[in-house]
C-alpha positions as CSV (number, residue, x, y, z in Angstrom):
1,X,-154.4,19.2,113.3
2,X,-154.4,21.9,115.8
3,X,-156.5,24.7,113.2
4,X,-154.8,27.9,114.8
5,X,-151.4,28.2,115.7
6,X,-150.7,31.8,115.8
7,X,-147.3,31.8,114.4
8,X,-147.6,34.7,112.2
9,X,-145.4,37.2,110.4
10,X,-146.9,39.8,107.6
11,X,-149.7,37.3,106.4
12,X,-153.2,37.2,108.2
13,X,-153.6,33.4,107.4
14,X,-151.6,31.1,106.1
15,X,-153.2,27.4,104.3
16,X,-150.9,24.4,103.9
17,X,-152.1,21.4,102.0
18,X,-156.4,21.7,103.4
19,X,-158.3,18.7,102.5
20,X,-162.0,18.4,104.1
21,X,-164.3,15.5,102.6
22,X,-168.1,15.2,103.1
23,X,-169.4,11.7,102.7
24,X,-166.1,9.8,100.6
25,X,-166.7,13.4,98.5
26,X,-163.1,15.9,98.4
27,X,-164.6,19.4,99.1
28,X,-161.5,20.9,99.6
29,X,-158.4,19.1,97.7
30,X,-154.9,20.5,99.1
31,X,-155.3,23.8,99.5
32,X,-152.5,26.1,99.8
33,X,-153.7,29.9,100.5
34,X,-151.9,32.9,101.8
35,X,-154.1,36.2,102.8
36,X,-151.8,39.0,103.9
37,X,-152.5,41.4,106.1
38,X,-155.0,43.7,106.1
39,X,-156.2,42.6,102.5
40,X,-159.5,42.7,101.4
41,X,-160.4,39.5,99.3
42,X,-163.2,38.1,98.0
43,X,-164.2,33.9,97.7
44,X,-166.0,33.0,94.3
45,X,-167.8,29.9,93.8
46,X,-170.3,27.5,92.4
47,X,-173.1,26.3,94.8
48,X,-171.5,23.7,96.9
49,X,-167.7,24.5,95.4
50,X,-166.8,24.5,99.5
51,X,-166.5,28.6,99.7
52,X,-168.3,28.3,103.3
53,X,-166.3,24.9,104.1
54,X,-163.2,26.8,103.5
55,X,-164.6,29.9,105.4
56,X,-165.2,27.9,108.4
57,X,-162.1,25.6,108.5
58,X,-160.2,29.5,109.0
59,X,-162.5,30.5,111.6
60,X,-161.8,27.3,113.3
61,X,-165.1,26.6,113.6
62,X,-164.9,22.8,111.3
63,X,-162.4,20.4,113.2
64,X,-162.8,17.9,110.7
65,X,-160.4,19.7,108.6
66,X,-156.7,18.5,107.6
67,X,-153.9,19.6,106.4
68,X,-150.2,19.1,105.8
69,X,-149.2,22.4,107.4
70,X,-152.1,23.3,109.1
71,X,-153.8,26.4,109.4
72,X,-151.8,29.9,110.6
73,X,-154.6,32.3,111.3
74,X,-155.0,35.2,114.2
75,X,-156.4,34.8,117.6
76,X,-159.0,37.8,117.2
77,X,-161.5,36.5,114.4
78,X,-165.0,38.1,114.0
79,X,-167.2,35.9,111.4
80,X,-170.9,37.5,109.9
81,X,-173.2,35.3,108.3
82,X,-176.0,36.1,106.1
83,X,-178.7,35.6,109.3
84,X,-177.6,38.8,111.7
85,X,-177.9,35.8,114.2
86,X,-179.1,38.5,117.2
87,X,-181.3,36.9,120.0
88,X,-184.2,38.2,119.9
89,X,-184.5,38.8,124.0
90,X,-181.7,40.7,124.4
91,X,-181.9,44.6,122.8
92,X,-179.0,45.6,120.3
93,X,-176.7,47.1,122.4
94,X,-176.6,43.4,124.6
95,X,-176.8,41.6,121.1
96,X,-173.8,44.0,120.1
97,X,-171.9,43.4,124.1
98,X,-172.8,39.3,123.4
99,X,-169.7,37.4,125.4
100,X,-167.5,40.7,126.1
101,X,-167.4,42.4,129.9
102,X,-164.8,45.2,131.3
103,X,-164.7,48.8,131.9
104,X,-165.2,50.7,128.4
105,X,-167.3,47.3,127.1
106,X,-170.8,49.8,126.6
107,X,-169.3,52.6,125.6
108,X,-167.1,50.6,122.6
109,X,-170.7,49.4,121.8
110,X,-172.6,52.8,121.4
111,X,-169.2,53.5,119.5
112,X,-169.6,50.4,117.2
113,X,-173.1,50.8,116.5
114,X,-172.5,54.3,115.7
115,X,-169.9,53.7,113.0
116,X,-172.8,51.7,111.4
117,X,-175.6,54.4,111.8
118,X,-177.2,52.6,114.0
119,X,-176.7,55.3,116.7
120,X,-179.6,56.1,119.7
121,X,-180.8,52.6,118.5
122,X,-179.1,50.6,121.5
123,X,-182.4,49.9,123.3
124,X,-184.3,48.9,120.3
125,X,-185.1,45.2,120.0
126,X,-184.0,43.4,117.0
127,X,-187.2,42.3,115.8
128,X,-187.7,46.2,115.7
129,X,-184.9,46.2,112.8
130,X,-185.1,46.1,109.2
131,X,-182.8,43.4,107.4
132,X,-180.4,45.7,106.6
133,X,-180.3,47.7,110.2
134,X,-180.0,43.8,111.4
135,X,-176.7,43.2,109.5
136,X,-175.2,46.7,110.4
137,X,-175.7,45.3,114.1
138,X,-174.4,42.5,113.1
139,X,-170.9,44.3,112.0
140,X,-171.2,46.3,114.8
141,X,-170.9,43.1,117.1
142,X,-168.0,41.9,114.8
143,X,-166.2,45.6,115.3
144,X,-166.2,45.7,119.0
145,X,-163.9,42.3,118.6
146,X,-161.2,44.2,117.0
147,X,-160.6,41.6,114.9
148,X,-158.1,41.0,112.8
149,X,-159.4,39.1,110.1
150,X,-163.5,39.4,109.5
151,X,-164.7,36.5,107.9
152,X,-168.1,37.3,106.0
153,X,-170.4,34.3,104.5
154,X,-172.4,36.1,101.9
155,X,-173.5,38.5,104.4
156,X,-175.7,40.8,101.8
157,X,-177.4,38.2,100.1
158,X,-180.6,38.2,101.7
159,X,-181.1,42.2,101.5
160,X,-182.5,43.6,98.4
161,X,-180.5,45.5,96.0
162,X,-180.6,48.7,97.1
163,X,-180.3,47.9,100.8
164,X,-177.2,45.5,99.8
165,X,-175.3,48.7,97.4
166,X,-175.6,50.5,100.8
167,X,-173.7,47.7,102.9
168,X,-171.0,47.4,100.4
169,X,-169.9,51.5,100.9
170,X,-170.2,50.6,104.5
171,X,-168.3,48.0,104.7
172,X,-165.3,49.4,102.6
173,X,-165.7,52.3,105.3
174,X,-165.2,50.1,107.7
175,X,-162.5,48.0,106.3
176,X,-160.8,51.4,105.7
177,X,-161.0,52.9,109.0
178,X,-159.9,49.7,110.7
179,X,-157.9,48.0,108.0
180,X,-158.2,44.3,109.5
181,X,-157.9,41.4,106.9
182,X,-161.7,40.4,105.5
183,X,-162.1,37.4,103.5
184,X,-165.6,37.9,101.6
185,X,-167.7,34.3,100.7
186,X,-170.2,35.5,97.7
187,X,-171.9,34.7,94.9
188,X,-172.1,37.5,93.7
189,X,-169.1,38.0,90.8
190,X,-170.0,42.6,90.8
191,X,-170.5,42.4,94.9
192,X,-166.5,40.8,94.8
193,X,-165.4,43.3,91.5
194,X,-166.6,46.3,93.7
195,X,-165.6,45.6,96.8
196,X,-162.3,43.9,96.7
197,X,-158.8,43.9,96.0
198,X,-158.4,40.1,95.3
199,X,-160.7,37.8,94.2
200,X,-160.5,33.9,94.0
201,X,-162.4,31.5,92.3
202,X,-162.6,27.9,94.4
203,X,-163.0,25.4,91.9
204,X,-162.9,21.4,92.0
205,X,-161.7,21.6,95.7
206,X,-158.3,24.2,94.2
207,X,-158.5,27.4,93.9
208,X,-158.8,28.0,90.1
209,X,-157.9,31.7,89.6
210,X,-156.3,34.5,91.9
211,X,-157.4,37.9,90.3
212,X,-156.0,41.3,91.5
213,X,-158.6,43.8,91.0
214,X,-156.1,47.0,90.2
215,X,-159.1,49.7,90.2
216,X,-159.0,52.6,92.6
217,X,-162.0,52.9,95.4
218,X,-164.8,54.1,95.4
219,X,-166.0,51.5,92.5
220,X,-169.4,51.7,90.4
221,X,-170.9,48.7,89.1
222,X,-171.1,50.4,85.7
223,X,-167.5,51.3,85.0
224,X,-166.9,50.1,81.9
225,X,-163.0,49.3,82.5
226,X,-164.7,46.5,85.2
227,X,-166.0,44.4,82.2
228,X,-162.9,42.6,82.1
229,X,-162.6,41.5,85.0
230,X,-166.1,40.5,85.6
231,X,-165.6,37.9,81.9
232,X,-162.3,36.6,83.8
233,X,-164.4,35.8,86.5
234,X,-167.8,34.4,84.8
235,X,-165.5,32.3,82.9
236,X,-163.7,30.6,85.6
237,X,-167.0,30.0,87.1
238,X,-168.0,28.1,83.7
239,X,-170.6,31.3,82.9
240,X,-170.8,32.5,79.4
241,X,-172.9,34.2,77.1
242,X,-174.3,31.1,76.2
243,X,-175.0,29.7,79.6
244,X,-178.2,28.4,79.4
């Protein structure tokens, strides 16, 4: 199955049909998934319900993939992962440059880093940086892709709580000023309220529920009118009060 073919209209990425298996084991069981442009959604699971196998098979990156229709998805993909994954020889700004040359290349990364408040920072080294500087690098590096889809695999969840609120303004900023499609793997059922548009819960290899989230930004953790959404959720992940 050839994973990207590029063929697309007003949808960011298009699923037919994805099955991936690990060991005789159906991680992902025919999924069928459309992501339109320039939408912000969010990827619920249970540990091991194949969020990051999904993730992945987008990006392109997990050949072992198949599919009845394949997957449509665009050529300019950025992906973050939880580790910043900089090398720790080269200084930010290189970290930030990492694979990209031409005229304008260092200036779009002193412009990237910026948007992230990491400016006057380029020559710092990255074991210099805090977690949470470490992951704004990190979206800095996916920015100067212009991407059109970001793909994010719990990118906050090693940060601490206050360090992670922060991110999720930033990168709601950053979604807004650049409007490419993000597809958000969490855990976290308030970090995928808050922050997106649409949520969807993968279960048993399907995706068991597609939830708009029809709140206006900014969002607070502590709205009240979010409580319904956030039961929806918790019980399609098999969470209730009584969870032990």
């Amino acid at each position: 199955m050839a994973p990207h073919t590029g063929q697309l209209t007003r949808h960011a990425v298009r699923i037919q049909g994805l099955t991936r298996s690990f060991d005789g084991r159906e991680v992902l069981d025919g999924i069928d998934l459309e992501l339109p442009a320039g939408q912000f959604t969010a990827l619920l699971g249970r540990s091991g319900s194949g969020k990051s196998t999904l993730l992945r098979a987008i990006a392109g990156i997990d050949h072992a993939v198949a599919g009845s229709g394949g997957i449509d998805a665009p050529g300019r993909v950025s992906v973050v992962f939880q580790d910043s994954r900089l090398l720790p020889w080269q200084r930010v700004l290189d970290n930030v440059l990492l694979g990209r040359s031409g005229k304008d290349t260092a200036e779009r990364g002193r412009a990237a880093l910026a948007e992230v408040g990491l400016g006057g920072r380029e020559r710092t080294w990255p074991g210099e940086l805090s977690g949470g500087e470490a992951q704004r690098a990190a979206l800095a590096r996916s920015l100067v892709q212009e991407p059109e889809l970001l793909l994010a695999d719990e990118p906050f969840g090693a940060l601490d709580a206050l360090t992670r609120i922060r991110m999720h303004a930033l990168l709601r900023q950053l979604w807004e000023r650049h409007r490419p499609s993000v597809l958000l793997v969490t855990h976290d059922v308030d970090e995928a309220i808050v922050l997106a548009d649409r949520v969807l819960v993968l279960d048993r290899g399907r995706i068991g529920l597609d939830l708009t989230i029809d709140r206006p930004h900014p969002r607070s953790y502590r709205e009240p009118l979010l409580g319904e959404y956030r039961e929806r959720l918790l019980a399609a992940l098999g969470v209730t009060e009584n969870s032990q």
